[in-house]
N, C-alpha and C positions, 0 to 999 in steps of 0.2 A: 668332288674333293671333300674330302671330311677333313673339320676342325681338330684345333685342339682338344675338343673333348670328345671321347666314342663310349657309347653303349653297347653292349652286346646284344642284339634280338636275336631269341630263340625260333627259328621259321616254323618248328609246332613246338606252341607254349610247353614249358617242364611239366604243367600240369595235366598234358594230355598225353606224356610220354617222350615228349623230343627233348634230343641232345644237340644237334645240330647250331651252330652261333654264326652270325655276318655282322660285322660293325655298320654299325650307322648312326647319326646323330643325334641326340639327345630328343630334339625338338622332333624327328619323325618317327623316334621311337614312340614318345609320348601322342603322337598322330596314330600309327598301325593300332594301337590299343585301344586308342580313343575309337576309332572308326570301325575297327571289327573282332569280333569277341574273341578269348581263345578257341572257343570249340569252335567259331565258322572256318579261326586261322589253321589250326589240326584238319578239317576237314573240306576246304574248301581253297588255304591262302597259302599251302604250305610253298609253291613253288613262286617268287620272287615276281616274275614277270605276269604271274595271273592276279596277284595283288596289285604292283603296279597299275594294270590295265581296269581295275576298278574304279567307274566313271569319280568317284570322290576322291580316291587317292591319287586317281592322274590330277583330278582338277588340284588337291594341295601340292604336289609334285614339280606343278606346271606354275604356280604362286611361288614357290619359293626356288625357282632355280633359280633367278638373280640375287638373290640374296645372298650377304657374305656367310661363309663356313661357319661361326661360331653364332650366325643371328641365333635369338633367341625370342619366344611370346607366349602367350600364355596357350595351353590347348582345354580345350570342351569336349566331355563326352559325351560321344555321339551317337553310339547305339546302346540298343536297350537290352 
């Protein structure tokens, strides 16, 4: 269930060509980016559930499902 706030993620960043948008949370948008670059997400993350099932993004996925809709913390990035 999404909060009161929503961001648009682009599923292949604008900067690799994609139009395509899904709402989601502020705080896992700031995670999808932190965790994988545009060019792996254009080439490698574009479909939803092959990102999902990225051992790092389940493990924060699986961290934050109890958490209320609007939690909010800080995020680190994570790839180089």
């Amino acid at each position: 269930m999404l909060g009161r706030r929503v961001e648009w993620h682009h599923v292949v960043p604008k900067s690799e060509g994609g139009r395509e948008t899904v709402p989601v949370h502020p705080i896992c948008h700031r995670t999808i980016h932190a965790l994988v670059s545009n060019a792996d997400l254009a080439r490698h993350f574009a479909d939803l559930e092959t990102l999902r099932a990225r051992e790092d993004m389940a493990r924060y996925l699986r961290w934050i499902a109890n958490k209320p809709p609007d939690f909010h913390a800080p995020t680190r990035k994570m790839h180089g």
